[in-house]
C-alpha positions in Angstrom: 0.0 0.0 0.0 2.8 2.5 0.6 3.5 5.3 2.8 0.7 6.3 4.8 2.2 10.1 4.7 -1.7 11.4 4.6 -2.9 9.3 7.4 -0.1 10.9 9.6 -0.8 14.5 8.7 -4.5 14.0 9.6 -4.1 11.6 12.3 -1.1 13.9 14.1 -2.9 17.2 14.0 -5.7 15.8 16.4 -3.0 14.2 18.7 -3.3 10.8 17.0 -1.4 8.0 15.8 -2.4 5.8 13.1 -4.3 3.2 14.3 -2.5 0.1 14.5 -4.6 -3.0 14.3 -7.2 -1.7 11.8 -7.9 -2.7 8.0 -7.1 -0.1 5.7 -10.9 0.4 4.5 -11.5 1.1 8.4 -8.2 4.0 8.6 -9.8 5.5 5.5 -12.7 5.9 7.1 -11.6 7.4 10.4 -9.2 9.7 7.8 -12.5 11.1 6.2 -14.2 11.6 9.2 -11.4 13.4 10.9 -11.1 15.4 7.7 -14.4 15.9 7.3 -15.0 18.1 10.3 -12.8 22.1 10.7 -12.0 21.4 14.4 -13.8 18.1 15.6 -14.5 18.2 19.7 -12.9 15.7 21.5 -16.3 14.3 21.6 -16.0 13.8 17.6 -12.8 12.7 17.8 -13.5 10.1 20.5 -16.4 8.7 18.7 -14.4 8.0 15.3 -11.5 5.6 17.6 -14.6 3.8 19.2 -14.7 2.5 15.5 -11.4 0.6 16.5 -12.2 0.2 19.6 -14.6 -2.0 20.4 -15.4 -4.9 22.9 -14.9 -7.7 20.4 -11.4 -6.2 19.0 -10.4 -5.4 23.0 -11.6 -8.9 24.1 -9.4 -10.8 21.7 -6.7 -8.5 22.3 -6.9 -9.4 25.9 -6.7 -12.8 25.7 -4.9 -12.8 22.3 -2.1 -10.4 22.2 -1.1 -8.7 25.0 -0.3 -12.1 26.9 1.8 -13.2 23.9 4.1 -10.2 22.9 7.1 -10.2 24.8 7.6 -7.7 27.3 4.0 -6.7 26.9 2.9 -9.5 28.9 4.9 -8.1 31.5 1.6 -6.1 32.1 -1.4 -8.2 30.6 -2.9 -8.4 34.0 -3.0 -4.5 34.5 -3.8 -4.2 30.7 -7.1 -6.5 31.2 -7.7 -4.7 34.7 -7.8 -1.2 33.0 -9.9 -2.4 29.9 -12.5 -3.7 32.4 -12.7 -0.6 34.0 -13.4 1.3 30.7 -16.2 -0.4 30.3 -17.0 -0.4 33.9 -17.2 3.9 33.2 -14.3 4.2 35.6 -12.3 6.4 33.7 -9.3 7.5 35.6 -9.0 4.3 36.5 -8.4 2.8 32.9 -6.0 5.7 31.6 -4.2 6.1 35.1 -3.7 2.0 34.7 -2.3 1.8 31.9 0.4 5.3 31.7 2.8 3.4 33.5 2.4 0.1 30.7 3.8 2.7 27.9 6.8 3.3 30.3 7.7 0.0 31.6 7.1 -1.9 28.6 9.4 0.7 26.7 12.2 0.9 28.5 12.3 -2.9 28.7 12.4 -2.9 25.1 15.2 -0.4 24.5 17.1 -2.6 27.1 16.6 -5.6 25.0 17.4 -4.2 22.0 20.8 -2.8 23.3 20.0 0.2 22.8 21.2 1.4 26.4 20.2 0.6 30.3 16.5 0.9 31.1 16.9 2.8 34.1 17.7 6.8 34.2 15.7 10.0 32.8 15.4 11.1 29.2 12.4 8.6 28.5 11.4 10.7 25.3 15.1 10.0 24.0 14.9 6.7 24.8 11.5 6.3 22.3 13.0 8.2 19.8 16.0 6.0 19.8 13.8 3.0 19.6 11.7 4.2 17.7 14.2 5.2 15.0 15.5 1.1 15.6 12.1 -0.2 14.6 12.4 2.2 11.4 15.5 0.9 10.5 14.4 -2.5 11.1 11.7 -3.0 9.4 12.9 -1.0 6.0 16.5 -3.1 6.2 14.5 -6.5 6.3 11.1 -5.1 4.1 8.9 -6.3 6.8 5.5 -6.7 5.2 4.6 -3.3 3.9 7.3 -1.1 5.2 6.4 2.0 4.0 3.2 1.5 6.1 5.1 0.3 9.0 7.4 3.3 8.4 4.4 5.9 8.8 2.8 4.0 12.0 6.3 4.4 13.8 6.7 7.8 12.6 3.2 8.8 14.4 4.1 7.1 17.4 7.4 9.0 17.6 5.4 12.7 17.3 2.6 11.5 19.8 5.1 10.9 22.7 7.6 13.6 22.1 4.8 15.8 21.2 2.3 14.8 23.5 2.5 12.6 25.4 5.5 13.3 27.4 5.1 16.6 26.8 5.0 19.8 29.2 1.8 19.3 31.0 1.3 22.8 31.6 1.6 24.0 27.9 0.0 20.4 26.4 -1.5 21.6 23.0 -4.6 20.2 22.6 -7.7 19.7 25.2 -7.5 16.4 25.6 -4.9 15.9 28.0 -3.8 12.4 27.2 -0.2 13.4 29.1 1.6 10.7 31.4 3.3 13.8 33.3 0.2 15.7 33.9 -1.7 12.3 35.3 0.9 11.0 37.4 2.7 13.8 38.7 -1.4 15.2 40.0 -1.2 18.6 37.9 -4.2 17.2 36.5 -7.9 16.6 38.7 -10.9 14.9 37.9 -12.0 17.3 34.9 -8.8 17.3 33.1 -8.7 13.4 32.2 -10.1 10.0 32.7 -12.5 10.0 29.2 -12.5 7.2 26.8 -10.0 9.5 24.4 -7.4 9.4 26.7 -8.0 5.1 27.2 -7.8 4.8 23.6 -4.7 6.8 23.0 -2.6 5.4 25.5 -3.9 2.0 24.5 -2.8 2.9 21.1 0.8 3.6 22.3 0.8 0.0 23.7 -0.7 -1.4 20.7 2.3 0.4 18.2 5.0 -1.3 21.3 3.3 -4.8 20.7 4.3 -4.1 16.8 7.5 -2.9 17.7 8.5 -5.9 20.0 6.5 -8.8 18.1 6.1 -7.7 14.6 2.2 -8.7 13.8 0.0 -6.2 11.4 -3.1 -7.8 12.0 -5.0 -8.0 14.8 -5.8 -11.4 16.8 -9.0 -13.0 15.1 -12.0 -13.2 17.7 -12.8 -17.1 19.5 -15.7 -18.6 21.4 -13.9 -17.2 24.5 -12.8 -13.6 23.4 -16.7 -13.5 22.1 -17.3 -14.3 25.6 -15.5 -11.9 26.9 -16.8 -9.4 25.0 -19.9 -10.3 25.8 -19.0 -9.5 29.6 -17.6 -6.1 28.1 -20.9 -4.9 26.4 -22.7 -6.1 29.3 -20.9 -4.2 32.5 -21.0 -1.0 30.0 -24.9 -1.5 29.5 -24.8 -1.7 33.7 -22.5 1.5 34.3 -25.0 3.3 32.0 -27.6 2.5 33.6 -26.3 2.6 37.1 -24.4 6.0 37.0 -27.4 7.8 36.8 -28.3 6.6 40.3 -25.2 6.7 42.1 -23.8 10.0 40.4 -26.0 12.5 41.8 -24.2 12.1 45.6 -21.0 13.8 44.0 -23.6 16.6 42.9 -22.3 20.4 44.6 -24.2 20.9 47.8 
């Protein structure tokens, strides 16, 4: 298919990286409908990665990927823990869960690949520098469509430098999907914790499963991921319906 140099320009200006585990007829159409749209909300934005997102695909990446990929299933256990509490409408929970995955499962990898010690500051150096080793990887030994691959990296590259890791205090977009602001408390209760934030820093472990364990295509769905998602679409139908009740004690006196 060749470079997806389009898909990054769209994708990056909202924040985004190019999905990973998607079909190409399903990126074109989350490119037009980011496109589409002069400044889409967050809102807008949000609802076009549901598209991606959804319980079956997160059900048989639970029990199909993240346990396999090396270093990655490190963390399937917190990984599963913060998917369930997506869909359980417990927000903060899922994105706060899964910040430190991005860190630990990079700096394992940039260990492995002898790229350095995992240990010490400059983690945005440290993704750049593997980053720039899965680039040179996959073009030296043509893995599957390398162009693609190429672009996929690229976008992970600008959204951690860029975002983030970035300055949590000038962050450039509203979203705040920023490890520093989350875990270092700048940020409260109305700054993050929305399903945009879940399924961009999901996204940054997806593109470190490529990186580590180089598989395109996402894991096809079985009687128990179907299960599973199942369980998903059924605890979300429950917090929907149980929020409203339970929700109006945190109302302002």
């Amino acid at each position: 298919m060749g470079s997806l140099g389009y898909f990054e320009e769209v994708f990056g200006k909202h924040g985004l990286m190019i999905p990973v585990f998607s079909n190409f007829g399903i990126l074109q159409d989350l490119c037009a409908e980011l496109a589409g749209v002069e400044n889409p909300s967050d809102e807008e934005i949000q609802s076009v990665l549901s598209m991606v997102y959804t319980p079956g695909h997160l059900a048989a990446m639970v029990l199909s990927r993240y346990p396999t990929v090396p270093f990655v299933s490190d963390f399937k256990v917190s990984i599963a823990e913060s998917v369930e509490a997506h869909f359980l409408g417990l927000g903060h929970v899922a994105v706060a869960g899964l910040m430190p995955v991005v860190e630990g499962v990079g700096r394992r990898l940039y260990e492995h690949k002898k790229l350095g010690p995992r240990r010490g500051n400059g983690i945005v150096n440290r993704f750049n520098a593997l980053t720039d080793f899965a680039i040179a990887e996959v073009n030296e030994r043509k893995l599957g469509d390398y162009a693609e691959v190429h672009s996929m990296l690229n976008s992970f590259r600008v959204f951690l430098g860029g975002f983030f890791y970035s300055d949590s205090e000038v962050y450039p977009i509203s979203d705040k999907t920023n490890r520093n602001g989350v875990t270092h408390g700048a940020y409260d209760d109305g700054d993050f914790g929305s399903p945009l934030n879940f399924y961009k820093t999901l996204g940054a472990i997806d593109m470190l499963c490529l990186i580590a364990s180089f598989q395109v295509f996402p894991p096809k769905a079985t009687p128990e991921s179907n299960a599973l998602a199942m369980h998903y679409q059924s605890i979300r139908n429950l917090n929907n319906y149980s929020r409203d009740k339970w929700s109006k004690f945190f109302a302002e006196p």
